[in-house]
Structures are given as structure tokens and as C-alpha cells.
N, C-alpha and C positions, 0 to 999 in steps of 0.2 A: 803703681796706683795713681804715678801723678797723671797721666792720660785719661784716664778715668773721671779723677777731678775736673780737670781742664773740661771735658766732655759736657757733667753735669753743672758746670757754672754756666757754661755759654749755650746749654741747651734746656733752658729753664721748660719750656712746654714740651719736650721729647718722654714726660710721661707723665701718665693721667694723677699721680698724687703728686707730682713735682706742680703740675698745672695749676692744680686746686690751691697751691701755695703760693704760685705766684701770681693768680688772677687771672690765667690764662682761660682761653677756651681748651676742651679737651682738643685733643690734634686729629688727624682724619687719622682713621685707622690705616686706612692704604697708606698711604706716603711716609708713616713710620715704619713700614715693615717693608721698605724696598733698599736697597742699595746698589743703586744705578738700576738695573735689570731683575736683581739677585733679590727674589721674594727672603723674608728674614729667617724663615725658618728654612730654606737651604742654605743659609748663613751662617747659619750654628750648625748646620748636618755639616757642612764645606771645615769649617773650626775643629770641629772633634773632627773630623776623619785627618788632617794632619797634624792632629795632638795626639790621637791614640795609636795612628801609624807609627807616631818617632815612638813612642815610649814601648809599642809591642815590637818593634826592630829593636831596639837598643835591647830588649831582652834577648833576641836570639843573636843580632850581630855579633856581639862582642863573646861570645864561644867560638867561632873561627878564630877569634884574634889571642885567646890565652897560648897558646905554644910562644907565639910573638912576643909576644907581654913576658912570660917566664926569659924569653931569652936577653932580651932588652934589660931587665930589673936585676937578670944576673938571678933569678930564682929558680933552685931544683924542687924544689917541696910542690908537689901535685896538690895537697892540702891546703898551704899558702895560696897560692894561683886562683884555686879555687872558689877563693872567698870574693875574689871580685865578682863572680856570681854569686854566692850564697848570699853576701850581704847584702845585694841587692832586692834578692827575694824575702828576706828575712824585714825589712824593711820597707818591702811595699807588704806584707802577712798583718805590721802594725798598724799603716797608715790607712788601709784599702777600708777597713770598718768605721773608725773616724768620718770616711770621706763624706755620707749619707748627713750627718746631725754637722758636722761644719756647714753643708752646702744651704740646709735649711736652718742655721741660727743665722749665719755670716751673711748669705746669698750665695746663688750659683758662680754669678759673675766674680765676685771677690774670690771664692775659692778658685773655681779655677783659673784666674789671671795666678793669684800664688801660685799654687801646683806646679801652674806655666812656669812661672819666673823661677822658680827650686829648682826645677828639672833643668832648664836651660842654663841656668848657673854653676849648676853641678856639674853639667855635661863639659863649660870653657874649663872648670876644674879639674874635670878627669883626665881631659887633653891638655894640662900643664902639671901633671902629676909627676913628681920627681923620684918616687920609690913606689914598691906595690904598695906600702901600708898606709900611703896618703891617694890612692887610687882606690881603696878598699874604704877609706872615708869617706871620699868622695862621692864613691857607688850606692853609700849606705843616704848619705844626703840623695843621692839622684830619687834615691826609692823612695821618699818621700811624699816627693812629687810628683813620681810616678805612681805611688799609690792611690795620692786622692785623684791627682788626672782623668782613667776615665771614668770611675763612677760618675761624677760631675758633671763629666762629658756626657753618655750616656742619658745620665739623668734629664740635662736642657734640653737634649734633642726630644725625648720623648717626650718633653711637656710643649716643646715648638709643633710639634707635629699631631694635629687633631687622633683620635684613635683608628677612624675612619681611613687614614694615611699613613698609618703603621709600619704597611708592608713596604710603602714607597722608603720611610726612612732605612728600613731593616736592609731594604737595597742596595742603600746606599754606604749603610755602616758597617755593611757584611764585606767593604772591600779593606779597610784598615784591619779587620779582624781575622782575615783569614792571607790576605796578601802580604802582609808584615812579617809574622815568622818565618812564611815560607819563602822570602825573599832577602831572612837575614844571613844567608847563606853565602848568596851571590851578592848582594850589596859587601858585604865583608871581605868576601875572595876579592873584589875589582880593586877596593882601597890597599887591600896587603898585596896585591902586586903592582897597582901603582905610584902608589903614596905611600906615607905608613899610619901606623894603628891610630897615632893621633887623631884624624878625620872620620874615625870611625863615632867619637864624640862631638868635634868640631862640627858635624854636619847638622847637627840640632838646631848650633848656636843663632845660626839666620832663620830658619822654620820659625824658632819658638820665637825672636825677637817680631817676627812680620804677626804672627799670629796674637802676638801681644799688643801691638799698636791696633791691629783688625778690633780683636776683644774689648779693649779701652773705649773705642771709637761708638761700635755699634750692638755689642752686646748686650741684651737688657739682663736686668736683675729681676731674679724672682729668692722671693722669703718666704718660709715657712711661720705663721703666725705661732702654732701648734710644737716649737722645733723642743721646746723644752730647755732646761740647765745640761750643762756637762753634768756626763755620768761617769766619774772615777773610776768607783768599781769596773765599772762596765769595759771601758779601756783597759785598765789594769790587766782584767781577766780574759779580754781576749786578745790584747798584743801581745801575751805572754802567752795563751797557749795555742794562736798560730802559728809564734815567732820560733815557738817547741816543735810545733807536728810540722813546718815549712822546716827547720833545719834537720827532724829526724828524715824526710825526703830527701833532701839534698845531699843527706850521707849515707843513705840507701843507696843511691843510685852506684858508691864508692866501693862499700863495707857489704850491702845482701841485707835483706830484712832480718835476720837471725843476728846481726851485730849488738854486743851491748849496750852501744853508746846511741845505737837507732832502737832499741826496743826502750831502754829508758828514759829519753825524749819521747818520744813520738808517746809511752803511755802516759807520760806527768803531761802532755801537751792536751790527748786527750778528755784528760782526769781536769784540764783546767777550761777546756773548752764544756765540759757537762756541766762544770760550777758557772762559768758564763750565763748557760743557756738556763740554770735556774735560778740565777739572782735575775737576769730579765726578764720571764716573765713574772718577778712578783714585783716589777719599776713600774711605775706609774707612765714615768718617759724614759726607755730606754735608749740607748745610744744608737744597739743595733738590734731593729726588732724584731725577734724570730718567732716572733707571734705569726709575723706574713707569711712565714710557712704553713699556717693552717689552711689558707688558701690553694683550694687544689690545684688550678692551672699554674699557678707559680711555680706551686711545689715538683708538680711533673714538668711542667719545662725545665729546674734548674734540674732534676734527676735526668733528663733526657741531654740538657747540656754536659753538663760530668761526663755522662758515657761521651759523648761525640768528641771533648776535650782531651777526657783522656784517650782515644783513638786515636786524633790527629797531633797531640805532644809527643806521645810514641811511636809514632811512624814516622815524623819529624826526624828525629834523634835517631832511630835503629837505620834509617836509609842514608841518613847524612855519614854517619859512621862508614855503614858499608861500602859505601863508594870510594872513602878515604884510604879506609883500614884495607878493606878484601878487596877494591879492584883499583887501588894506589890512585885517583883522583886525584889533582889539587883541589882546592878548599873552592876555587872560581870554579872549575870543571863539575865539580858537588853541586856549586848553587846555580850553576847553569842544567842540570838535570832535573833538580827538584822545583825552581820556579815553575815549568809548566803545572803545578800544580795549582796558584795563584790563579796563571791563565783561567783555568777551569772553571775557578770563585766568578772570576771576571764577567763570565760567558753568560753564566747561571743565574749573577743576581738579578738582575734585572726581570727577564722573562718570568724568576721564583717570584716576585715582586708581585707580577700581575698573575701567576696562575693561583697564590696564595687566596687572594682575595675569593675566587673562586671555589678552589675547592677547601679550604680551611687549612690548621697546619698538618692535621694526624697523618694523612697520607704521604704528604710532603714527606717527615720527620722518618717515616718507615720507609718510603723507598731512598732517600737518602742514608739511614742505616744499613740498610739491606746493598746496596751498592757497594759504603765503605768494606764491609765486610767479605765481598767480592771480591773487591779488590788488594782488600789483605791479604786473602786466599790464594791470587795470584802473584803478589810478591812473594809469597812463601816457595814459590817455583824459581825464584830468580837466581842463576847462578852465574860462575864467571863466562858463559858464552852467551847469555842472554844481550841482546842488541840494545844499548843507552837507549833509543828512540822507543823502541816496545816501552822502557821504563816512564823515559815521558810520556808516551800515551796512556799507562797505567795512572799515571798521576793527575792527568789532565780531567780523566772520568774521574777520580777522587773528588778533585776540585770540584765537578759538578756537585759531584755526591755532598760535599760540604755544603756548599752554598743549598743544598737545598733542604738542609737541617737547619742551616743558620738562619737564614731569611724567616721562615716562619717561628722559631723560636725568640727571636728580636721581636718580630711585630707581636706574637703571642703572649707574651711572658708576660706582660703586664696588662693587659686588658681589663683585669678586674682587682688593679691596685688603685686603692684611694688615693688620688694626686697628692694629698700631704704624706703617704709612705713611698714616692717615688725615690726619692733620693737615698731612703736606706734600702729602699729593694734594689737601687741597684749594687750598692755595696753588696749585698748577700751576694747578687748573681755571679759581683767579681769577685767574691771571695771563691765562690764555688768555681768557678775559670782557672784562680790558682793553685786552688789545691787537685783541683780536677789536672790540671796541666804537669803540676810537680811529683804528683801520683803517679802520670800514665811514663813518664821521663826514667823515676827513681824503678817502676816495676820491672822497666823494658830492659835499665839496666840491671838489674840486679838478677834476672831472669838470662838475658845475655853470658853474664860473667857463670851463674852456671852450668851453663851447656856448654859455654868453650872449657872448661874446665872438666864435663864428662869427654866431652870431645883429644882432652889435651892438646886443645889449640891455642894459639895466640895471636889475639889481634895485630895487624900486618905482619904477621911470620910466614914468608912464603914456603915455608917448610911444613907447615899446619894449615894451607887454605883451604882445602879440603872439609878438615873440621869446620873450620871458621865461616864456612859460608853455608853451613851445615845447619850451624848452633842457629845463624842470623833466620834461618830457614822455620826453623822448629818456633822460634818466638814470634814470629810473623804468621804464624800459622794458629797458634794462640791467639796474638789477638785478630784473627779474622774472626776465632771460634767466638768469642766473645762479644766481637763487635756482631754479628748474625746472632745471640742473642740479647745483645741489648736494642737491635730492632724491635722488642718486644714493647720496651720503655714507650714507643707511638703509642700504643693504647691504651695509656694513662692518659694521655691527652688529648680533650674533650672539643670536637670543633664548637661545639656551643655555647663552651664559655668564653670561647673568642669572637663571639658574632659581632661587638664594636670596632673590631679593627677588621672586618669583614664587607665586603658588599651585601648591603642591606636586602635586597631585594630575591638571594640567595640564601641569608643565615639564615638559622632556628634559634630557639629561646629565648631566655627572659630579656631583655635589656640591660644594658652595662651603663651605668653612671660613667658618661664620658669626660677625658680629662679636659678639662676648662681651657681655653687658647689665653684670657686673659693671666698675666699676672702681676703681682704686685708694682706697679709703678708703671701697667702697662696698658696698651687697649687691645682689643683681640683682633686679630687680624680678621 
């Protein structure tokens, strides 16, 4: 925060309630929203997209590197090992609902310069970890920051970015959201065979330091007037019964949904998430307001996110496996197959960008389903003679097929939220990401384990592959089945309640209350 400071002492006119304090004249709206070239609101898009890329890699990275980690630590317990993910997610379950009601009591800027500073402190920690159970601290610290991170993120970008430019930002921030995971593969494989695992955190350390002097410097602060007191209860009851239903997932994916220790989390989780949802709505100022759910296009955007989330965690996870497991892959040769599916995001956002504005999102959203579901369908055919390259091409059209669910779900999704519920809708959205995410992970395994199990196969037994490429076959087929009909989820969603973030001269209906460019301390661009 001392940059920060520094910033606002020697920039007494750099905002319009600082001005008024100091005698200044207001400042010209252009020449505060530049740097050097860099209009301000792709200043804050440029900010989050290298704070939610580190924090959604750091999610998927660091699973190529646990065999590593067990060996180094000298740890045989799968369960142990484990937790250096679990607690990671169990810990962003807590922090990710907070993030909304910090960003509007504290300001955007304060929270996530924190978030920042957690995460990147965590991460020189994780990388000086001397046993697993101070790496398992560590991880639990990182999720912190990484919980409030991108709501935060998220959140500035959408209020920098008029409604009207929506899809421009959705373009932009569909490449941290879909190139991250699917590149934690291959960024992981390169480190563990050129370096070691340490780098796999240390590589944060300068991102988040650059990105924290950037943030100090030129980021404005926006406040919620409306943010209200901390709500206890409200925390209480929903860290606890995410922190329930995220670790009954994560032992799903281990134990099968029929486990005891997953059926009685996952129902006290959520027995504790319904008490949440009705002490909120009878809060005057809730923490996390699920009232925004009454909102239809929110509502069917986050239903339509969930489906496309959990398709692309499970397909994630089931392909990365099988290239390891059934056609003995190194963990670089894995992420060098699965990135071209990033490529695809790459290709797609932009052009979604502009045909969005156009024709609205619902069509988007359906032939994007409608493709991933294709394309499940044809992973389901892949066997050990199938050609790597057919597989990259498969993934490549995925990728399209994502980005072109993502983009307009981004620009869509908040159209007709009231700028002072920006910051906790985006909390919901990322709550609904992780559990959508930890859902589609724990199903795919648990559904996995099985079929190799009717098969009597065993993952990499070459005496079973047969089975085993079998079992991978039958669950990929599944969820294509699934993902062809959650295509349907597109016609929940209404291109007319998105006509603000639409080209005007194209949409129907009523008018959207646009989100305001000014804010607190600011002038509008």
C-alpha cells in the first residue's frame, strides 16, 4: 500500500474528490485515463488478465507437479499430497464470497492490490517450503488471494468498460479464462523437466510484484457508498458450507459419490448453504446477495456458465489423464497436446467479440454448446491408434466452441445488474465457476473409477488398456450426451435483456440503466 500512498500524496488533482479537497480544478477526463498510449480501461482489462491468468494456472499447474512433490517430501499418502490442492480450493470456497462486500466497503483498488500482495507472498512461500504440511499452509494462504483476486478483477473491468463495450472486454478476458487451465499442463511439464517444481510458484513472484507497482501507480479506486457493515452470519454460513460441498468434491473425485465421508459433507455443506440463502434474504445488507439471482439474465447466464464449466473441467482432467495414463505421455507431451485447445479460445475471441454485438449472446451460447458436445462425442471414439494431431484438431474446435460460450456470457451476464451489485455478482459468478469446475473434475472422476472397475482395468496397466481406454470412452460419451443437452440452457437466455451491451441500432427492448464510466474519486472517461 506504500505506492499507493506515495501515488495519492503527490497526485492531489489525479481525482475529482481529491480535487475538490485540494482546490484544484477537476482534471481533463482524457489525460487521466491514458498511460502513455494505453486508454485506462484497457489498463485494468491488461491488470486482470495477468492476475487471473497466474491464479487460474496456479490452479491447474501445480497437479502435474504432485507425483514431484510426493517424491521430494519423501510422502507416500495420496490423501496427504492431495491437500496441497484441496486446501487450496477449500480456501479460495471461503474467501471468493467475501470478495464482492470487501471490494465495495474497502475499494476495488485496496482489495485487490491485497489479494495481489497474498497471493504473490504465498506463492515466494510455497517455493521455500520445507515439508508438505508448510506447503499445505502456504497453499491455504495462496487461496486467499486467490479467492478474492478475480472477483475484484472482474468486477473493475466491468465497471471500466461502458456496457456498450462489453463484448470488447469479454474478448479480452476470455483469454486468462480459458488459456490458463488449459496451458497448466504444458507450463508445468517445461518446469519439471527443466527446472524443478520450485518455479512452478516462483514464477508469480515478478508478475504479481510488476503488477503491484502498475496497480499502485494507476489504478483508480471505486467505493461502494451502499456496501453496508460486515455480515457474520453471512460469512460464517457460507465459508462453511462451501468449504463442506468444495471438500465433499474433492473427495469425490478419490472415494465415488456413494462414499460416506462425501455424502456427509457434501449434505451438512448443503444443509448449510440453504441456511445461508435464508438468513440473506431476510439481511437488509447481505454479504453475498442472492437476491441477484432473481434476475433472469444473470440467472441463465450463471446456469449456462455451470454447464459449459463443468464440460470444460472434465474434459480437462479426463484427457490429461488419458494421455498420461493410457498412452504413457510425459506430463510436457500431455500439455503440448492439450494447449491447442487455448489456441482455439485465442482464434475465437476476438471475432466472438464483434459478431456478439451483432447477433446477441443466445445463438452464440447454443452453437457453442452444440459444438462442445461434438466434440465430446468424438473424443469418445479416441483410441490408442488415433493420431495426436486428429486430437489437437479436436481441441482446437473445442477451443473455438468455448470462446464462443464465453465471450457472450462475459459481456452478457451483467447487463441488467445495478452497478452497486457489481462486485457481489461477480462473487456469485465465481462461486458458480468453482463449484461448476470442482463438480465437472469430482463427476468425471468418480464416473472414471467405475467403469475401470466394470472393465477390470487399471489406469496405466498395460495389461488392461484395452479396458482402460474403454472406460475413458464410455465417460466421454457421457458427457458429450450431456453437454448436446445442456445446449438447451441457450434459450433461457434472452438477447433483449442484453440489448446494453449490444449495438444499439440492432437490439430490441426496453433500455438497460447503463453502468456509469464515473467513479468515486474519478471523472469518466
Amino acid at each position: 500500500m506504500v505506492g499507493y500512498r506515495v501515488f495519492r500524496r503527490f497526485s492531489p488533482c489525479s481525482h475529482v474528490v481529491m480535487a475538490a479537497e485540494a482546490g484544484c480544478a477537476a482534471p481533463d477526463t482524457k489525460g487521466i485515463t491514458m498511460l502513455g498510449r494505453v486508454e485506462y480501461k484497457y489498463l485494468v482489462a491488461i491488470l486482470a488478465v495477468f492476475a487471473i491468468f497466474m491464479e487460474l494456472l496456479d490452479s491447474t499447474v501445480v497437479n502435474v507437479a504432485l507425483p514431484t512433490l510426493g517424491r521430494d517430501f519423501d510422502v507416500t499418502s495420496p490423501t496427504t499430497i492431495q491437500w496441497v490442492i484441496t486446501g487450496y480450493l477449500l480456501s479460495l470456497a471461503v474467501f471468493i464470497p467475501v470478495s464482492g462486500w470487501a471490494g465495495d466497503r474497502f475499494g476495488t483498488k485496496r482489495v485487490f492490490m491485497f489479494a495481489l500482495s497474498v497471493f504473490t507472498f504465498a506463492s515466494l512461500l510455497s517455493a521455500l517450503a520445507w515439508n508438505i504440511e508448510a506447503l499445505i499452509a502456504f497453499r491455504v494462504l495462496q487461496g486467499v488471494g486467490g479467492g478474492m483476486l478475480s472477483p475484484v478483477a472482474f468486477a473493475t473491468v466491468w465497471r471500466a468498460f461502458p456496457p456498450e463495450e462489453r463484448s470488447k472486454a469479454a474478448g479480452i478476458m476470455v483469454v486468462p479464462a480459458a488459456a490458463a487451465p488449459a496451458s497448466g499442463p504444458l507450463v508445468g511439464g517445461l518446469i519439471l523437466k527443466y527446472t524443478t517444481w520450485h518455479w512452478i510458484f516462483l514464477l508469480n513472484v515478478p508478475i504479481g510484484l510488476a503488477a503491484l507497482v502498475i496497480s499502485a501507480l494507476y489504478l483508480r479506486e471505486h467505493r461502494e457508498p451502499s456496501s453496508g457493515r460486515f455480515d457474520p452470519a453471512g460469512f460464517v454460513l457460507s465459508a462453511t458450507g462451501l468449504a463442506m460441498l468444495m471438500y465433499a468434491l474433492a473427495e469425490a473425485g478419490q472415494r465415488g459419490f456413494g462414499d460416506a465421508r462425501v455424502i456427509g459433507f457434501g449434505a451438512a455443506g448443503l444443509a448449510f448453504v440453504a441456511v445461508f440463502v435464508a438468513v440473506e434474504l431476510r439481511t437488509k445488507q447481505p454479504m453475498l446477495d442472492v437476491r441477484i439471482f432473481t434476475n433472469a439474465l444473470f440467472r441463465s447466464c450463471n446456469f449456462a456458465w455451470l454447464v459449459t464449466m463443468f464440460g470444460f473441467s472434465s474434459t480437462v482432467f479426463l484427457l490429461t489423464l488419458e494421455l498420461q495414463a493410457a498412452r504413457g505421455l510425459s506430463a510436457l507431451e500431455s500439455g503440448l497436446t492439450t494447449f491447442p485447445m487455448a489456441i482455439g479460445v485465442m482464434l475465437v475471441a476476438q471475432p466472438a467479440s464483434r459478431i456478439y454485438r451483432v447477433i446477441g449472446p443466445r445463438r452464440m451460447i447454443f452453437a457453442g454448446l452444440l459444438i462442445t458436445g461434438l466434440t465430446a462425442l468424438a473424443l469418445s471414439r479416441v483410441d490408442l491408434n488415433t493420431n495426436e494431431w486428429l486430437i489437437r484438431g479436436l481441441l482446437i474446435i473445442r477451443g473455438l466452441a468455448f470462446g464462443l460460450v464465453l465471450v457472450p456470457l462475459q459481456a452478457a451476464t451483467y447487463a441488467r445488474i445495478d452497478p452497486k451489485d457489481t462486485g457481489r455478482a461477480t462473487a456469485l459468478y465465481n462461486v458458480t465457476s468453482q463449484v461448476a469446475s470442482s463438480f465437472g473434475v469430482a463427476f468425471a472422476a468418480t464416473l472414471l473409477t467405475s467403469r475401470l472397475a466394470d472393465y477390470g482395468a487399471m489406469l496405466g496397466a498395460p495389461a488392461t488398456r484395452g479396458g482402460e481406454i474403454a472406460a475413458f470412452q464410455d465417460v466421454f460419451l457421457l458427457t458429450a450426451v450431456m453437454a448436446l443437452a445442456g445446449a438447451a440452457v441457450a434459450f433461457l437466455v434472452r438477447d433483449r435483456d442484453a440489448t446494453a451491451t449490444m449495438r444499439q441500432d440492432v437490439a430490441v427492448g426496453p433500455p438497460v440503466v447503463p453502468v456509469p464510466a464515473i467513479e468515486i474519486g474519478e471523472a469518466a472517461e
